[in-house]
N, C-alpha and C positions, 0 to 999 in steps of 0.2 A: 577571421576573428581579430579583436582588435591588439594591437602589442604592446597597450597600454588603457589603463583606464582614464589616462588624463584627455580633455575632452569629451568625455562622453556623460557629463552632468553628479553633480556628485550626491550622497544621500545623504536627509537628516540626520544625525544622531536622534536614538529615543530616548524623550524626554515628557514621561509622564507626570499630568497635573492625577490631585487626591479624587476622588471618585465623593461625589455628591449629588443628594438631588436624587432623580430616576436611578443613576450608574450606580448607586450605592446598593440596590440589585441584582447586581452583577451573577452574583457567586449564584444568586437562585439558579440561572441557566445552566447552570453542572447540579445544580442537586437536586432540581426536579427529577430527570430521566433518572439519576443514578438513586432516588431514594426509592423510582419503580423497579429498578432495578435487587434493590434489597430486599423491597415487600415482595416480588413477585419471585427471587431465589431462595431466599431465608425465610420467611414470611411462611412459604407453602410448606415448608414440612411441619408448620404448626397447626395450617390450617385449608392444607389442602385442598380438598374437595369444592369451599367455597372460591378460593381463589382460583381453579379453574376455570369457573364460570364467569367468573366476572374478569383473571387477570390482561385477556388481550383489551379491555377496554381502560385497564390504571394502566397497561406501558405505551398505549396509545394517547392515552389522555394528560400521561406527563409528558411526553414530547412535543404534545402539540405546545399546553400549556409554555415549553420551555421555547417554542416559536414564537409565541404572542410576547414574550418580554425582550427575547431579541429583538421583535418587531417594535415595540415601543421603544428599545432604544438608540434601534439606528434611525428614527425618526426624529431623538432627543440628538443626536449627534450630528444630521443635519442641519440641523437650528445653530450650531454651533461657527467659530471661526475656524479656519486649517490649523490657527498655533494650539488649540484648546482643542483637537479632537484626538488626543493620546492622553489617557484615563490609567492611571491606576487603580487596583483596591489591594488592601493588605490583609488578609485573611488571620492567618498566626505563624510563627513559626518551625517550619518544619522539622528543622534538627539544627544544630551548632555544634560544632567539633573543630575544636583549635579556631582559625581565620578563616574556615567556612561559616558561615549562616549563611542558612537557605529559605527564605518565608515562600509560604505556600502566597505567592503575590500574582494578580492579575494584570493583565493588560488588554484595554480596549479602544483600537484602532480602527481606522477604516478597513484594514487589510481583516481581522479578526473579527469585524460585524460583517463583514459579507459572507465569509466562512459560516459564520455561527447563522446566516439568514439558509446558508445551502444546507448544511447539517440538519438543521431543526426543520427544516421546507419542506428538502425533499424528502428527510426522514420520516416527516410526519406521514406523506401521501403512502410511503412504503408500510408503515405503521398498518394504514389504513387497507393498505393492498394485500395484506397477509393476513388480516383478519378473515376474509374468504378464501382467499390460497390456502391457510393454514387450520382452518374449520374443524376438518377430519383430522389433525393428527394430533394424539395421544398425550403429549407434551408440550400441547400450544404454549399453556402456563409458561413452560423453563426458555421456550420459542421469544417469548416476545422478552422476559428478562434479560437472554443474552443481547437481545437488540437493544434494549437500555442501556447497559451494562456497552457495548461498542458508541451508543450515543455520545455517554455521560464520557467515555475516555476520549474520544475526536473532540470535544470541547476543550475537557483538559487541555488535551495537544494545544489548540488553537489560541487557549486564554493564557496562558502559561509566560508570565514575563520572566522568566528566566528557564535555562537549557532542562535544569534537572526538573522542572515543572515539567516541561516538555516532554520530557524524556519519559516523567510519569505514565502520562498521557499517550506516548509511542509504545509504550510496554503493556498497558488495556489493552489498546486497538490491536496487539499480536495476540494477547491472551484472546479477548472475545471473537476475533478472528477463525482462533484456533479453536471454540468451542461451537461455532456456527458454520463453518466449512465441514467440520468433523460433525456437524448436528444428530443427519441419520449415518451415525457408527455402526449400527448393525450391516451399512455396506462397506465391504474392503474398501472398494475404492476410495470412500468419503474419508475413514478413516487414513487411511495414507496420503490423501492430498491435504488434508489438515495437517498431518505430521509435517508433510512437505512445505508446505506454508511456512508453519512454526520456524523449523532449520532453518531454512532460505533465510525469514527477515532476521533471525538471530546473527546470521553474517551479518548483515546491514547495521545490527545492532550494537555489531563490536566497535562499527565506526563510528555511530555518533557519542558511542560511550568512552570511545580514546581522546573523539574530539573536544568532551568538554572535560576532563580530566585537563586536557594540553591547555584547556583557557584558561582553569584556575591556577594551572603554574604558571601562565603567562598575567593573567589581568588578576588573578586572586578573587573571583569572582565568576558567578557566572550569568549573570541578570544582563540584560540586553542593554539597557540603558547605558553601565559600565563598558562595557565591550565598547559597543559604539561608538562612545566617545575616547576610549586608549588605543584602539585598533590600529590606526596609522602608527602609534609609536612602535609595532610589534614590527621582527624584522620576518623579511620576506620569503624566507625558509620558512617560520611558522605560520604564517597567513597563506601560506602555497598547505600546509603539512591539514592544517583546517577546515580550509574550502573540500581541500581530497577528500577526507575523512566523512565532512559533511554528505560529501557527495557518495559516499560508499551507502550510508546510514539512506537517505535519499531511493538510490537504487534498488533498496530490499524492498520499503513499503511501497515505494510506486513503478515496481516490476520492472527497472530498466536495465537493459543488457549491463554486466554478464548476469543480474539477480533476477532475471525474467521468470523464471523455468516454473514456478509454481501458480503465475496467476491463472493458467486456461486448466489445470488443473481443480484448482477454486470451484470452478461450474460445479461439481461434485453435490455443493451446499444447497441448499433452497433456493431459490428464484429469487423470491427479494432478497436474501442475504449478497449474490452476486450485483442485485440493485443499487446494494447499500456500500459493499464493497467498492464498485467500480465508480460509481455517479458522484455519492456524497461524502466518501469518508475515507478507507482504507488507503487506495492509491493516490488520493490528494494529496498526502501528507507529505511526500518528497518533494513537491512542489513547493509548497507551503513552508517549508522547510527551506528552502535554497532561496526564497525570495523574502523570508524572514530573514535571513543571514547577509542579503545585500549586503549589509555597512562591512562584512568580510569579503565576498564574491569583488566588491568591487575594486577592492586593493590587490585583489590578484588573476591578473591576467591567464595565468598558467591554471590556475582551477576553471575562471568561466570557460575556457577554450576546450578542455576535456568535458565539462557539461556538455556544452554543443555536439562534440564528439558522438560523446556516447547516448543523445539525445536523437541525433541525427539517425544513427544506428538502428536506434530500437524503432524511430517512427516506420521507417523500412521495413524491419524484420515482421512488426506486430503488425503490418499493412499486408506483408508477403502470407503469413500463418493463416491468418481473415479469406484469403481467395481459395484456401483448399479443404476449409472445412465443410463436414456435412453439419453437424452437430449446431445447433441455432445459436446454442450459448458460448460457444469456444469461439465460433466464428466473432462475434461481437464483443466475446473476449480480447482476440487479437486486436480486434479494434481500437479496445481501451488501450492497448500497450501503445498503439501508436497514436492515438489522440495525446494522450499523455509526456509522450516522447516528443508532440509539438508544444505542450507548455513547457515541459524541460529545456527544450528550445529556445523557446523565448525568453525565459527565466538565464540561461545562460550567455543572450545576448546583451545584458546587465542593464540597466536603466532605461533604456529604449524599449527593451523589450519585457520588462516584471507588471506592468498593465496588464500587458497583453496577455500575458500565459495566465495572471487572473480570471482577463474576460473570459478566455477561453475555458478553463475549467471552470466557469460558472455555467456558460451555455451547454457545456460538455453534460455537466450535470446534471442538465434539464432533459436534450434529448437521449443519450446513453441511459438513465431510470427511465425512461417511457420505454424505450425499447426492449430493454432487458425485463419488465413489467408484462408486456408488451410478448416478447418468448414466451414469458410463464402464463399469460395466457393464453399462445396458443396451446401449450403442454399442455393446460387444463382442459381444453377443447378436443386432445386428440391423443387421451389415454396417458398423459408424463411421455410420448416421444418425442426424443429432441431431433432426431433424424428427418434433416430438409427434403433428404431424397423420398420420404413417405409425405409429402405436402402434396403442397399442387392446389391452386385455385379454391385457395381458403379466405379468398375477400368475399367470398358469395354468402359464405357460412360464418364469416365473424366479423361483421360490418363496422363494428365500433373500433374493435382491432386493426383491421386493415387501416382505416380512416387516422386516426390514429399511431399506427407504427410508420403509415406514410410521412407523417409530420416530421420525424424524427430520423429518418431516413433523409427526406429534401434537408433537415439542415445538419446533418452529418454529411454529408456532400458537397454542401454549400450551395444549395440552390438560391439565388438571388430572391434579396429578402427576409430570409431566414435566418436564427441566430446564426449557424454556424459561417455562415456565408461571411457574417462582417466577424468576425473571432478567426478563425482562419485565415482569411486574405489579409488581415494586418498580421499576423505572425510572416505569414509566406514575403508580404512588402518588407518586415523589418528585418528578415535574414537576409533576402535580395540585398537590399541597402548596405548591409556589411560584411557578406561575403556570397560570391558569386555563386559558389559550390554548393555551399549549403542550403541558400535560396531556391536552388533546382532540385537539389535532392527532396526539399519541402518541398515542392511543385508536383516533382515526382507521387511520393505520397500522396497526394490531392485527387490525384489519376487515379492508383490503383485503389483508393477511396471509395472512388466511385465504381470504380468496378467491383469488387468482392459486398458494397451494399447493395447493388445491381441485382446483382446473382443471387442475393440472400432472398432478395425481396420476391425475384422470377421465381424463385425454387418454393419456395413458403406461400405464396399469395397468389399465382398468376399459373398458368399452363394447366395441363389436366390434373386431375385427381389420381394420385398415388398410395392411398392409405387401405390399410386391410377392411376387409368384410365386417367385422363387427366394431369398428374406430366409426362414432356417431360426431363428428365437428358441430361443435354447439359455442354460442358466445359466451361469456364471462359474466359473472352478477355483478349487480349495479357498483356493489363495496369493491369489483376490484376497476369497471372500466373506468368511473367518475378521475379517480387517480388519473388513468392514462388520460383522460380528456383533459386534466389539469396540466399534465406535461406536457400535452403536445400545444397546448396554447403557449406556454412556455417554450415550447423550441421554436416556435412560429415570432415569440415577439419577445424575444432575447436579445436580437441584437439592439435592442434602445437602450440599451445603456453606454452604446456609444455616440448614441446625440449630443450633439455640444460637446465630444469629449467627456463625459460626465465620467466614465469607467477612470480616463485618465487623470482628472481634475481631482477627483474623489481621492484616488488613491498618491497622490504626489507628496501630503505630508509624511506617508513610509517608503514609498516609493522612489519619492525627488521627480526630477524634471529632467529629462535630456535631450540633448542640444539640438536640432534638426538635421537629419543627415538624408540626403537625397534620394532615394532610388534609382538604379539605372534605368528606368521608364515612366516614364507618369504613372500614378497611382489606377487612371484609369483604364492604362494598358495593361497593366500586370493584373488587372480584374480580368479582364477582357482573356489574358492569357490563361487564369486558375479556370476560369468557367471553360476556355475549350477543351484545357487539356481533361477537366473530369467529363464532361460530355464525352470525351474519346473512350473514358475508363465505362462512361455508362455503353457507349453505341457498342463496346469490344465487349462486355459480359450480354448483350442482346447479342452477336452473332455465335458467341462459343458457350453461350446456355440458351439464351431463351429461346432461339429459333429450332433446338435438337431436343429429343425427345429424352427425358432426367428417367437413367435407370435406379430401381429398386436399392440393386447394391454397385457396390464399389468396381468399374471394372480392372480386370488387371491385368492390360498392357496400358499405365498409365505411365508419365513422364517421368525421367528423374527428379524434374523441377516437382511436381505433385506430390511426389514420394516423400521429397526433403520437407516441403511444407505443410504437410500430414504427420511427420517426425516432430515438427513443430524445429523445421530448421538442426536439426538432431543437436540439441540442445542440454538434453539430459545427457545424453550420449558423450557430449563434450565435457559436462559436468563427471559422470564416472570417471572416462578418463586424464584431467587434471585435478580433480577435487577429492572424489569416493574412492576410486580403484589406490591413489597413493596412500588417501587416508587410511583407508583400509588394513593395506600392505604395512602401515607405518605402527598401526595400533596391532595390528598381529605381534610385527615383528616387537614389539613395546612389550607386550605377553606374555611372547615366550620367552624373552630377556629378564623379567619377571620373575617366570614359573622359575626357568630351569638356572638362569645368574643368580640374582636376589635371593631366591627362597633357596636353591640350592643351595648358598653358602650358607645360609641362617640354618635349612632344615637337617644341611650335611654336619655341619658346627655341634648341632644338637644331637645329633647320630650318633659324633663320634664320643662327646662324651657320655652318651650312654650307655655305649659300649664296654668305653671303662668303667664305668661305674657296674656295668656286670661283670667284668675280672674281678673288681674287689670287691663286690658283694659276697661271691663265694669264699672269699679269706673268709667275710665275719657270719658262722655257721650258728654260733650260738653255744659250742661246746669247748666248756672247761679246757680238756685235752687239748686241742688243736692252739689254743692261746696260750697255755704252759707249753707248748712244745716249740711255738713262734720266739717266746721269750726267748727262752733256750736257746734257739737257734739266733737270734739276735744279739746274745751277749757272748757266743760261741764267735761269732765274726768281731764284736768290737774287741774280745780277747787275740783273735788272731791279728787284728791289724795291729793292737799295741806293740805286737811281738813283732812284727814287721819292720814298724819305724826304731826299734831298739836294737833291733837287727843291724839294721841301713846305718 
């Protein structure tokens, strides 16, 4: 990592012109979804019954709508010069309190129209894919509103020129998160991996919410534009104290070690909700998030070098998790954790590399929705099991499927040609380039890539038939394959957006420009190198699956290594014991310090003068006598003490 940032190309400040013209549309793109969003949650208990019927086709048809004006205006934005492609709009404002003002203000950049083309793209296709996945169930209506309602907040996130916009926007996409992983509640598990969701990103949450509390007492502000350009004056304990923070806030929504432990949980929700989750929305945002904040990352060495770190980490662990699943959806889960863990990567390799982790979760986003699509139709085909080891030579029986999840498979691997293929090997060239270790450990990844999608693919698609007597395998209807045919051309011809550079060109007015720095190899050996070493990951899951016969269940003299990564790396395990098990112990002990400290001396206090107060209740009886006899006796003592002191 580098021990400085000088040299390595520096970043614009943002510097947004007024929004005119087409851009003066802006805001439509958040209120379409989210106004499907209102008709179709608030809306229905007014007018239920019809809104059933019709409501998957308003939250489908506002999303697309809200694609078609993205679409038009990153066509108006290419028309434009690089000084003229940073847009503001100014909506109203949000709240003023003292030397805070906060307008609810947009911003639209190259970085924020490709975001808003993936969001609205691929959410639309998912839209479109759960209209058939989602047919039969009972609360399609509230189904597709929480998908709004997740849409309309990932925009937010994205359009948001300043942090507490932002931050809006981070706090939807947890709420609607947490109401679409939890969706079927009437199962525990669903329920408790939505709880688990919730906590986790709430940690993350404390970070980005300390970190922009830390701007406004450092810049008095929190709008990018500001920042960016006072940043350098900030000193280097706070720009270390920031990038951290970022990077905590970062880790919750885009599952990076140690805030991993709840995305394979997630699978829990519906099939597109994991689509929506993993491809175009949820776990973006840390990305997104850390490469928005360049004009900070880049003044601090000691934050981008922990990115990597823990970047590095997760691509591994989420690679490691991926090889031991049975499960279709956890397996492709781990996936995401370490796809993701390569744009955090990139993103932390600072200027050389915030292109790339774009590209990458663009393409990312194209194959990971086909395939996750792509599960859920095989689940529709074979009764909702998600269990690989009940497959077996199901390209016979889901032709469009197979066809299809192969796309998406070859460029998750990187098969030459394919998007992932050029989005991957420039991440892997640009850690090579600046550090040796980490360039191998990405290589690493690249291998076991290809093995554990190897394996998915032999266990699901290829070998005999594994499925019970009455499991009928049937292909999917038109409404959900047409989708997957859309993504998999998409994962097929993704990578052209590195022609000419154009990913990199595009994005340099937020991004910047950095300086060239070499590789230890020509670009064309370190290709040469990623393709053998994933060929090795594919030839090694063909001899230790595909060529052995896939039992029913689980057996059990399996490895440690199997054990740990079935545990999911014992993960949660680690989480009890530093996190749960102290908190625990800590909020008991907080309790009973409580119960029997606190209230003891408040309840004992009150005890005891109640006590007294029943000695002297009994003095006051109510009778004559007993008060004439008190007197008496009290003027009998004041008579004897006179006599005492006249005594003395």
């Amino acid at each position: 990592m580098r021990a400085s940032a000088e040299g390595a190309g520096r970043v614009p400040v943002v510097h947004p012109i007024g929004a005119e013209g087409a851009f003066s549309w802006l805001w439509l793109i958040i209120a379409l979804p989210l106004a499907g969003a209102v008709v179709l949650l608030v809306g229905g208990a007014l007018a239920r019954g019809a809104l059933d019927r019709v409501g998957h086709w308003i939250g489908t048809g506002t999303v697309v709508g809200s694609f078609l004006v993205s679409l038009w205006l990153f066509i108006s934005l290419l028309g434009r010069g690089e000084d003229e492609r940073q847009i503001g709009q100014h909506l109203f404002t949000w709240f003023e309190v003292g030397e805070l003002n906060v307008g609810m203000d947009l911003l639209y950049d190259p970085l924020s129209a490709l975001f808003l083309l993936l969001i609205t793209g691929v959410g639309s296709l998912i839209h479109v894919y759960s209209i058939g996945y989602m047919e039969h169930d009972v609360r399609r209506r509230r189904f597709f509103g929480y998908l709004n309602l997740f849409i309309a907040a990932m925009l937010v996130l994205v359009l948001g020129a300043n942090y507490l916009v932002v931050f809006l926007g981070w706090e939807g996409v947890g709420l609607a998160s947490y109401l679409l992983i939890g969706f079927w509640q009437h199962k525990h598990s669903a329920a408790a991996a939505a709880k688990k969701a919730f906590v986790i990103n709430r940690v993350g949450d404390i970070g980005l919410s300390l970190a922009i509390a830390l701007m406004f007492t450092t810049f008095g502000t929190t709008d990018f534009a500001t920042i960016s350009e006072q940043a350098s004056g900030a000193s280097q304990t706070t720009l270390n104290a920031l990038g951290l923070l970022l990077l905590l806030g970062a880790c919750g929504k885009s599952a990076q070690v140690p805030l991993q432990a709840w995305l394979l949980d997630a699978m829990e929700g519906p099939t597109p909700v994991s689509a929506l989750i993993h491809a175009a929305t949820m776990v973006t945002a840390g990305v997104y998030l850390v490469v928005r904040s360049n004009f900070i990352y880049e003044l601090t060495p000691v934050a981008q070098t922990v990115v990597v770190i823990v970047a590095t980490v997760t691509l591994l662990w989420g690679a490691i998790l991926g090889c031991a699943k049975d499960d279709i959806k956890k397996a492709l889960a781990g996936s995401t954790m370490s796809q993701i863990g390569y744009m955090m990567l990139a993103a932390g390799l600072g200027v050389a590399g915030y292109p790339f982790a774009i590209f990458h979760l663009l393409t990312h986003g194209f194959f990971k929705a086909n395939m996750f699509l792509g599960a859920g139709s095989v689940m529709h085909g074979m009764n909702d099991d998600v269990d690989m080891r009940h497959y077996g030579g199901l390209r016979s029986f889901m032709p469009i499927t197979f066809l299809t999840f192969a796309m998406g498979y070859l460029a998750i691997i990187g098969f030459p040609g394919f998007s992932g293929f050029f989005s991957k090997d420039k991440i892997i060239e640009t850690a090579l380039a600046d550090n040796l270790v980490v360039g191998l450990c990405a290589l690493l990844g690249a291998g076991i890539t290809g093995f554990y999608m190897t394996r998915l693919m032999l266990m699901t698609f290829f070998g005999e038939k594994r499925w019970a007597k009455d499991v009928h395998p049937h292909e999917s209807p038109s409404v959900m394959t047409v989708p997957l045919i859309v993504l998999a051309a998409l994962s097929v011809l993704g990578g052209i957006m590195l022609l000419n550079d154009f990913i990199v060109d595009f994005l340099s007015p937020v991004t910047g420009v950095a300086e060239h720095h070499e590789p230890p190899l020509p670009a064309i050996v370190i290709t040469m190198i990623v393709v053998g070493v994933v060929a090795l990951g594919v030839a090694a899951a063909w001899f230790l699956v595909g060529r052995k016969e896939i039992a029913r269940d689980a057996p059990q003299d399996v490895s440690f290594a199997t054990r740990a990564a079935r545990a999911d790396l014992y993960g949660d395990a680690i989480n009890d014991s530093l996190v749960v098990g102290p908190g625990r112990s800590m909020t008991t002990g907080l309790a009973s310090f409580d119960r029997r400290g606190v209230d003891g001396v408040v309840e004992g206090g009150s005890a005891g003068v109640g006590a007294m107060s029943g000695v002297l209740r009994r003095v006051q009886n109510g009778f004559v006598r007993s008060y004439a006899l008190s007197l008496l006796g009290g003027a009998l003592l004041v008579v004897l003490a006179l006599l005492a002191v006249n005594l003395a």
